[in-house]
Backbone bond lengths (Angstrom), bond angles and torsions (degrees), N, CA, C in turn:
res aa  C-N    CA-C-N  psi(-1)  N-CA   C-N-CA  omega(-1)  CA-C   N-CA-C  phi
1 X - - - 1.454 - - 1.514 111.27 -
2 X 1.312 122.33 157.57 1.615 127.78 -179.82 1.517 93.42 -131.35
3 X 0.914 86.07 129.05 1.603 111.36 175.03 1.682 102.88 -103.35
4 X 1.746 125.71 146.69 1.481 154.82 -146.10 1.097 104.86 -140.58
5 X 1.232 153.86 94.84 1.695 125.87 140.19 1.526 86.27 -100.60
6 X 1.629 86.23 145.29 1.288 106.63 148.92 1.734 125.75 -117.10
7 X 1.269 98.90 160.15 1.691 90.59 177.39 1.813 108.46 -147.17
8 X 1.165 112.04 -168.45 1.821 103.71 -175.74 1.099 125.21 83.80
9 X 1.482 125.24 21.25 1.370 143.07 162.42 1.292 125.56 -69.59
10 X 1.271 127.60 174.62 1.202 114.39 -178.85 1.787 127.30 151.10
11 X 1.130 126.81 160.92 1.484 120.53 177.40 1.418 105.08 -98.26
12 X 1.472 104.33 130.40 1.865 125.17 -178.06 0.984 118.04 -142.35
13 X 1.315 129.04 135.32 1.666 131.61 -157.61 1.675 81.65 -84.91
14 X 1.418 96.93 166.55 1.554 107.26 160.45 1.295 138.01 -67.91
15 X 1.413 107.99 126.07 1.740 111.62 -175.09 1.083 88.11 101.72
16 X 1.755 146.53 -9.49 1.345 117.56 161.93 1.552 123.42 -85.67
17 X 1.470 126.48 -153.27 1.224 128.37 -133.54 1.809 86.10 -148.16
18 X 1.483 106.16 136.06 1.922 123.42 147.13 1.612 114.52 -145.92
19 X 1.488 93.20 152.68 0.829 88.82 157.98 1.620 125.02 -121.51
20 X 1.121 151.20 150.30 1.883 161.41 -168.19 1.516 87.58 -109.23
21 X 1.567 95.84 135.25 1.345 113.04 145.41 1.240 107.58 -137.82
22 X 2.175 108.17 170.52 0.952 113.31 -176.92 1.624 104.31 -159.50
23 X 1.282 99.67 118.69 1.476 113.85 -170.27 1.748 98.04 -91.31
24 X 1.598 99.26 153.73 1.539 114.52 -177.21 1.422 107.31 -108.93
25 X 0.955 141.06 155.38 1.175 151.04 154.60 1.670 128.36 -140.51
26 X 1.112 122.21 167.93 1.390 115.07 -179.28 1.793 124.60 88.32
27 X 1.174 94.92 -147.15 1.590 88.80 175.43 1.624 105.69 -93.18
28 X 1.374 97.39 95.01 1.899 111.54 -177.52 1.590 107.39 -76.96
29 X 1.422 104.76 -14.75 1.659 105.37 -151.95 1.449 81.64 -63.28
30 X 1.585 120.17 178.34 1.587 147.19 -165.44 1.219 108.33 10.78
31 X 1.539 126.00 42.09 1.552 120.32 142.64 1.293 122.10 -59.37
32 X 1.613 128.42 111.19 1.219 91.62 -175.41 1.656 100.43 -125.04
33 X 1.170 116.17 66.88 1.508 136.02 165.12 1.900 107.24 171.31
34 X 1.506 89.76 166.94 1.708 114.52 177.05 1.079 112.89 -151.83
35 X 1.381 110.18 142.58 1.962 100.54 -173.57 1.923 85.46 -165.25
36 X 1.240 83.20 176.96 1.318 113.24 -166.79 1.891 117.79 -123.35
37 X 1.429 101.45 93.52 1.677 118.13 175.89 1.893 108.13 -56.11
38 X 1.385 115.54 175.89 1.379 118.96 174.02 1.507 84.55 -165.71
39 X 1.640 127.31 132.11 1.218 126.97 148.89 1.479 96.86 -143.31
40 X 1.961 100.13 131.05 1.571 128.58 -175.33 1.654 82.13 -111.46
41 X 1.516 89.61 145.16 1.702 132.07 169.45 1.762 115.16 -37.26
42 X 1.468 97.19 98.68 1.926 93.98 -172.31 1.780 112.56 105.23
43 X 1.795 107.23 -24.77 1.511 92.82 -159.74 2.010 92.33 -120.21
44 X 1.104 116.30 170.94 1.436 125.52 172.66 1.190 125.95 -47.61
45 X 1.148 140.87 156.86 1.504 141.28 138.10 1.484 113.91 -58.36
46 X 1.452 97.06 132.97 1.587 118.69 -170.08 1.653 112.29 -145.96
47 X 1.453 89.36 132.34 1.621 72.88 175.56 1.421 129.62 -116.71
48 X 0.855 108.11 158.55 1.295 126.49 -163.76 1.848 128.89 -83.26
49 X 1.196 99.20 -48.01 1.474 96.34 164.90 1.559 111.36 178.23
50 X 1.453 110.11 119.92 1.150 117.51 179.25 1.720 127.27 -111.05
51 X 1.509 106.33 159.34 1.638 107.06 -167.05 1.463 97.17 -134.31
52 X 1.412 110.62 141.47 1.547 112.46 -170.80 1.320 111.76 -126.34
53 X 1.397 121.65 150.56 1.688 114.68 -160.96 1.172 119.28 -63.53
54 X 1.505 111.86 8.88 1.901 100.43 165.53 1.478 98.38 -115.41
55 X 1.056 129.46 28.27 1.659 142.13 173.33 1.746 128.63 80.13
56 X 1.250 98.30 15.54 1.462 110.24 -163.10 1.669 92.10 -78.71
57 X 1.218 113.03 132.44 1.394 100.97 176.11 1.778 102.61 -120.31
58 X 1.410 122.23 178.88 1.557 125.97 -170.36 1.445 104.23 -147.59
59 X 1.201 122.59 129.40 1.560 117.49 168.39 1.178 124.37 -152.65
60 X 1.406 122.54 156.79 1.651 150.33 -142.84 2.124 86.23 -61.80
61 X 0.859 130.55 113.62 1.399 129.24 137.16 1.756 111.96 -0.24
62 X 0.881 101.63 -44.14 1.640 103.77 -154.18 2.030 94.30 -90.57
63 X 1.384 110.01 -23.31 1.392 114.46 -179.76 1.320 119.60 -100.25
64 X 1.185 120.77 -5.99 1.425 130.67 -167.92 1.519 113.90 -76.89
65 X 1.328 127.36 109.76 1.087 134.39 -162.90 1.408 122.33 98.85
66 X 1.358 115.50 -0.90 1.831 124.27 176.84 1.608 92.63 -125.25
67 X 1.254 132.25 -56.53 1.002 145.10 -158.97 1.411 130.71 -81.98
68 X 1.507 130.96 94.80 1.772 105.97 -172.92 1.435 100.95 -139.44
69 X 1.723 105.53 138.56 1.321 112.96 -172.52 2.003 112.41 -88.83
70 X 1.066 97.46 157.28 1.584 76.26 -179.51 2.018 93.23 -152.69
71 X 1.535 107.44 175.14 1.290 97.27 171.78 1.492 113.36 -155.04
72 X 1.570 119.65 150.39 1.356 111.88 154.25 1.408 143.76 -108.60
73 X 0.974 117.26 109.00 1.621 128.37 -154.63 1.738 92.53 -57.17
74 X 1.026 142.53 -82.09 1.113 132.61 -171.96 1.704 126.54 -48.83
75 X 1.346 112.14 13.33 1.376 116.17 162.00 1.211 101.10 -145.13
76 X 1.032 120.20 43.41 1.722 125.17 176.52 1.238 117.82 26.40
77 X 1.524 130.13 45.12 1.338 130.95 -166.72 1.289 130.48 -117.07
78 X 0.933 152.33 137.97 1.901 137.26 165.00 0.803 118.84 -127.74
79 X 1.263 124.83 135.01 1.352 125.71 -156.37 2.038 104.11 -122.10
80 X 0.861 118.24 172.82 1.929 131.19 -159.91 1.913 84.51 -146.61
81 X 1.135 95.17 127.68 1.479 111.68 179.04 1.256 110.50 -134.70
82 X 1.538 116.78 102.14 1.544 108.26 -163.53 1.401 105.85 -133.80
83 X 1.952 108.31 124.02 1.447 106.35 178.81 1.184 97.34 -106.39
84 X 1.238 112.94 -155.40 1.530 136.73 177.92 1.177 119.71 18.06
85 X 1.570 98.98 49.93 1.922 124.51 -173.76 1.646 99.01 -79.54
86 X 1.862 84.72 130.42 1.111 97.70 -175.43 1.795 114.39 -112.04
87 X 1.277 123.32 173.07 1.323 114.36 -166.64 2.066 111.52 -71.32
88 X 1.180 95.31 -23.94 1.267 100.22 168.95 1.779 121.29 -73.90
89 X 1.154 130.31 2.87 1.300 154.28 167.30 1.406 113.08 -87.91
90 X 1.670 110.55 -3.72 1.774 99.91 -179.02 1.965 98.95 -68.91
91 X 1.244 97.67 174.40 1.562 101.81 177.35 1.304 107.01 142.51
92 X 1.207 114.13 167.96 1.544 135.22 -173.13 1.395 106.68 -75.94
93 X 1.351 160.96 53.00 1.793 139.36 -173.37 1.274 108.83 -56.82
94 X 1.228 120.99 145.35 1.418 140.33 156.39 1.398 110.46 -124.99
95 X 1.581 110.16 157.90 1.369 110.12 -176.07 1.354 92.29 -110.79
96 X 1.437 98.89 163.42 1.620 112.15 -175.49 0.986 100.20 -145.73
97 X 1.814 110.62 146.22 2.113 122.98 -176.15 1.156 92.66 -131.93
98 X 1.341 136.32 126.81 1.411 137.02 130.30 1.149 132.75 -70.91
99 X 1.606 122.90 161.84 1.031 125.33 153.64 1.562 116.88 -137.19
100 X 1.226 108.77 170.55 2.082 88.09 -175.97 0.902 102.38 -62.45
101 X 1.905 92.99 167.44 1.260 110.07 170.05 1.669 108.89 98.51
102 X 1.536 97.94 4.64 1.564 98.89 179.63 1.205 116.12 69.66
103 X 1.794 140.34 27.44 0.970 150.22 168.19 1.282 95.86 -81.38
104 X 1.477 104.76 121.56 1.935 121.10 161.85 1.632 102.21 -108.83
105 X 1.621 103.07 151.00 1.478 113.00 171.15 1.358 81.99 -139.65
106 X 1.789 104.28 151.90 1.192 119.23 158.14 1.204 129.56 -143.78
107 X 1.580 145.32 165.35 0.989 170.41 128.81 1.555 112.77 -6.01
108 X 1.151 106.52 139.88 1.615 105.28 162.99 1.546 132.46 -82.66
109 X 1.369 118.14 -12.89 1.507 132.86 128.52 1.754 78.86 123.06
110 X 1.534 102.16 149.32 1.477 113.69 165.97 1.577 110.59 -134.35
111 X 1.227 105.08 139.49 1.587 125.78 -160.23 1.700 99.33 -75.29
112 X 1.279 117.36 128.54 1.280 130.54 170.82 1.817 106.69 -125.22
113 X 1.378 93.67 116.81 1.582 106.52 -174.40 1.627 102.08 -120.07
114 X 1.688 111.58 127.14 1.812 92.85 -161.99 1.651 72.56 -128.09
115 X 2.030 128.12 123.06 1.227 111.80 171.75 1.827 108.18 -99.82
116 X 1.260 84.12 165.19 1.943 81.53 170.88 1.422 109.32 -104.91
């Protein structure tokens, strides 16, 4: 099992700045990606931006250019660095680890509230 916390949540007016982290634990071996979920009140889980163990990362249209994921291998961590948060960015994030085979792990999710 891989165990998720995340932390770095929080209430931020608009046009400000957080950052999310998310520490790994457990059996980390053959993860071979980390990314970052968002689900707002009424609408789907979506994600937001992902980084894969040879560093390729992928992200949501809507975050690209505010948003960049990054990671440190020696503290098993990844972190979501998000400026120019906008009110449409409130939502729940969770972090998510794969491994093949279509194995998802997740996070217990931390609340991001951005007001205008």
């Amino acid at each position: 099992q891989v165990q998720l916390v995340e932390s770095g949540g929080g209430l931020v007016q608009a046009g400000g700045s957080l950052r999310l982290s998310c520490a790994a634990s457990g059996s980390i071996f053959s993860i071979n990606a980390m990314g970052w979920y968002r689900q707002a009140p009424g609408k789907q889980r979506e994600l937001v931006a992902l980084i894969t163990s040879g560093g390729s990362t992928t992200y949501a249209d809507s975050v690209k250019g505010r948003f960049t994921i990054s990671r440190d291998n020696a503290k098993n961590t990844v972190y979501l660095q998000m400026n120019g948060l906008k009110p449409e960015d409130t939502a729940v994030y969770f972090c998510n680890a794969r491994k093949p085979g279509w194995i998802h792990y997740w996070g217990q999710g931390t609340q991001v509230t951005v007001s205008s």
